[in-house]
C-alpha positions as CSV (number, residue, x, y, z in Angstrom):
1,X,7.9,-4.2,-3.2
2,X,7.1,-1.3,-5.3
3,X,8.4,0.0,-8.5
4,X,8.5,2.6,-10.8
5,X,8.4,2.5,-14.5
6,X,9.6,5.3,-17.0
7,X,9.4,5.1,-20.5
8,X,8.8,6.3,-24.3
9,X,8.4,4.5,-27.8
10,X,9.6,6.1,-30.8
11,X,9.2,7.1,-33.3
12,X,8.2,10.7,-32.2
13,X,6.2,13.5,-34.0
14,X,5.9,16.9,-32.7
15,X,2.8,17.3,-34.6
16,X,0.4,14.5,-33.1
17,X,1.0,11.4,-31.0
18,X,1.2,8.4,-33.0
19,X,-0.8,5.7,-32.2
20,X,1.2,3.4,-30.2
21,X,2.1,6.6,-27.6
22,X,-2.3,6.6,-27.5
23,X,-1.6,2.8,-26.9
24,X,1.0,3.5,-24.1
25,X,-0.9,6.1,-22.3
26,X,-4.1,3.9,-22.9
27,X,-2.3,0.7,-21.0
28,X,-1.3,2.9,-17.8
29,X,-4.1,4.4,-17.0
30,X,-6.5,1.4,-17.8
31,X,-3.4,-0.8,-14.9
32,X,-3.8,-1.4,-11.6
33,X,-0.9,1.4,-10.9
34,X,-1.2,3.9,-8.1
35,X,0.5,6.5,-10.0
36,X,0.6,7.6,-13.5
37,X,1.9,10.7,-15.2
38,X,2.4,10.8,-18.9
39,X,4.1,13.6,-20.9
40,X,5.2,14.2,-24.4
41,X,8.5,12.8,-24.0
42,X,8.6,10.7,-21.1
43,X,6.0,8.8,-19.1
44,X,6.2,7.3,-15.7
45,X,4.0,4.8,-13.6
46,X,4.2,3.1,-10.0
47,X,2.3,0.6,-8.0
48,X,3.4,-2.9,-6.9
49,X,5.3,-4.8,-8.3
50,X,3.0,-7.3,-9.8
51,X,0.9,-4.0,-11.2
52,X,4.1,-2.4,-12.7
53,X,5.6,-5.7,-14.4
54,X,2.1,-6.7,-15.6
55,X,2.0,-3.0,-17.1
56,X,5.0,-2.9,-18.8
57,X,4.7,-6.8,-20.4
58,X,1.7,-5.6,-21.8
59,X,3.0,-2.0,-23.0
60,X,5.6,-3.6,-24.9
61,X,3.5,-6.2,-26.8
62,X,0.7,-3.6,-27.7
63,X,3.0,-0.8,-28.5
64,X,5.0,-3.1,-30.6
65,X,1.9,-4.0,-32.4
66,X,0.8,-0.5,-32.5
67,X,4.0,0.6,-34.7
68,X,6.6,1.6,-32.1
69,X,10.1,0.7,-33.5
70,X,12.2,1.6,-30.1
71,X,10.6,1.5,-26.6
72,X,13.2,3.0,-23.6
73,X,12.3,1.7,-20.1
74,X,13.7,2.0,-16.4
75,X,12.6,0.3,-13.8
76,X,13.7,1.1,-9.9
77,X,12.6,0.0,-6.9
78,X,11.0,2.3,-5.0
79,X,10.0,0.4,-1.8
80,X,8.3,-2.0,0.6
81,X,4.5,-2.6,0.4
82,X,2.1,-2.1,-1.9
83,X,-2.1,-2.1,-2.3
């Protein structure tokens, strides 16, 4: 099965990314996902779905730690398969 993952953590600012959106981005792109794009007000990831739920259990315990006070997540199936 594969899945995609959007999300964001809060608080925002305009001005620079705070550190646990660095976190975020840095726990996405260091997964095991097949694709990743990641803006300034929403992010998503896909991959299996052992990659993606592995990804996002560990996006919300370092983002949490990293000062996020709200993270917003979806995650759909996207289809069969995987790497």
């Amino acid at each position: 099965m594969r899945l995609r993952v959007e999300f964001t953590t809060e608080p925002f600012d305009l001005d620079e990314a705070p550190a646990h959106a660095v976190v975020a981005r840095e726990v996405v792109e260091a997964a095991e996902l097949d694709a990743v794009d990641v803006g300034p007000f929403g992010n998503t990831a896909e991959g299996s779905a052992d990659a993606v739920l592995t990804a996002v259990d560990a996006l919300l315990r370092k983002t949490l730690k990293a000062g996020a006070t709200r993270i917003s997540l979806q995650v759909n199936v996207i289809g069969e398969g995987g790497r």
